[in-house]
N, C-alpha and C positions, 0 to 999 in steps of 0.2 A: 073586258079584262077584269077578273077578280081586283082585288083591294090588295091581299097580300102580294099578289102578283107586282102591283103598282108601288106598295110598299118596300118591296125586296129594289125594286129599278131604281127609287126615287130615296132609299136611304142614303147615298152619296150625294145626294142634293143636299139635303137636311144636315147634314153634317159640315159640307163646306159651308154652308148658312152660317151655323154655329162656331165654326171657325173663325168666318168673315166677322161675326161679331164678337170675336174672343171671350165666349162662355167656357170657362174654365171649374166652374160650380153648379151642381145639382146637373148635370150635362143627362141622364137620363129623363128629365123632368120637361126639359128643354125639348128631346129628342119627342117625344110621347105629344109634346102640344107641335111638335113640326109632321107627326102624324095623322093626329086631329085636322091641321089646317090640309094635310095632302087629299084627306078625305074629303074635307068641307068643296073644296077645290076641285076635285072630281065631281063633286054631285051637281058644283054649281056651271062649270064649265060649258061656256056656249062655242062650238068650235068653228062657228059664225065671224066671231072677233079675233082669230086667229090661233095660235100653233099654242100646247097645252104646258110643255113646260117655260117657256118663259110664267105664262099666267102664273103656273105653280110655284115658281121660284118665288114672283113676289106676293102671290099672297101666303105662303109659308114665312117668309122674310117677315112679312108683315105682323102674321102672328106670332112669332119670337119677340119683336121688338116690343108689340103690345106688355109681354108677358117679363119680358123684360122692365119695363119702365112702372107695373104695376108693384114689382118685385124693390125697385129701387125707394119706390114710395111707399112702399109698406118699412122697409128698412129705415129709411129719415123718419118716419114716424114713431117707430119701434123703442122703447126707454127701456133700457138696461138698468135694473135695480140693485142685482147684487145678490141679489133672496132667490135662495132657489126654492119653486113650489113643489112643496112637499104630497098636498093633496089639490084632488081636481077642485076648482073652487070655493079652496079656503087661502086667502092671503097671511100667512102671518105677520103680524105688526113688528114691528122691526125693535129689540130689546137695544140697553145702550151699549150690549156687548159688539152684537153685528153690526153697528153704526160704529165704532171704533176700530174692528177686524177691516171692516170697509174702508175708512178712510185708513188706514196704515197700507195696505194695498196701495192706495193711491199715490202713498207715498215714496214710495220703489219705484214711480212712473218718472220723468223729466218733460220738459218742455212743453212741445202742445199737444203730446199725448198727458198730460197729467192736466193740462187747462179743458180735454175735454173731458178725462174722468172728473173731475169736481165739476163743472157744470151737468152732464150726464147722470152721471151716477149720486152724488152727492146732491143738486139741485133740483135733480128729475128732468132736464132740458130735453127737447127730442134736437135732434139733427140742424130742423130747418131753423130753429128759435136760437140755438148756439150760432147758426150762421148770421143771423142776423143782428143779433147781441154782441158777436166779434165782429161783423163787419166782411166778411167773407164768403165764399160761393159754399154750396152744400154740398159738392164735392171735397173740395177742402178741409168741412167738418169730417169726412168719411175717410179722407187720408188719416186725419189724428186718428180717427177712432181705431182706425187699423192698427195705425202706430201702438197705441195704447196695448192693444190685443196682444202682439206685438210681445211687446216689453212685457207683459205680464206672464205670456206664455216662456220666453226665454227666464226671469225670475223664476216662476213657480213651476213648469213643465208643463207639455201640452196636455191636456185632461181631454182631449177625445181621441 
């Protein structure tokens, strides 16, 4: 059986996958590494150990989830500055006007959406260090930070 052939059978797999795990962002990014793995998964398939889609389900599942948890850890890592880079590797130093524009921004925030902007933004914290500085899971830093996103998009309009 060609590939596209197997691709075209097995894209309703790949999808309720991504379903199952409620990807609601980047979903063709997702769908493209649920291809990769249908592939991988064919080439590697001994049909010795049994019937080929169950195998493909979880080792597609498999690679989603990978690429999922890679994705979440890049994000807790990730420090939102406030500067936007203007050119490819040059950082501008931050004057005391955009440190002032910056924090009044954070001003318009409330509660633990505005306790994560001043640690975030204001401190440079990434994710895992505020969680562990409050005392709470890294998920719960990712709620404020939503929050935060949030409230600033409602304030200022969404800009994408």
């Amino acid at each position: 059986m060609q590939f596209d052939q197997l691709a075209t059978q097995y894209t309703p797999m790949i999808h309720r996958i991504m379903n199952k795990l409620h990807i609601y962002k980047n979903k063709e990014d997702y769908h493209q590494i649920g291809l990769i793995a249908l592939w991988e998964a064919h080439t590697k398939f001994d049909s010795a150990k049994g019937a080929f889609p169950p195998y493909a389900y979880s080792y597609i599942q498999g690679r989603i989830l990978n690429a999922l948890t890679k994705d979440a850890a890049f994000s807790d890592e990730t420090v939102l500055t406030g500067e936007p880079v203007l050119f490819e590797g040059i950082d501008p130093a931050p004057t005391p006007d955009t440190i002032a524009m910056t924090k009044a921004h954070g001003d318009h925030l409330s509660g633990r959406a505005k306790r994560w902007f001043d640690l975030s933004i204001i401190e440079g914290l990434t994710n895992p260090d505020i969680a562990r500085r409050e005392n709470v899971t890294p998920a719960a830093v990712r709620k404020w930070q939503m929050a935060a996103i949030k409230q600033l998009q409602e304030q200022f309009g969404d800009t994408e």
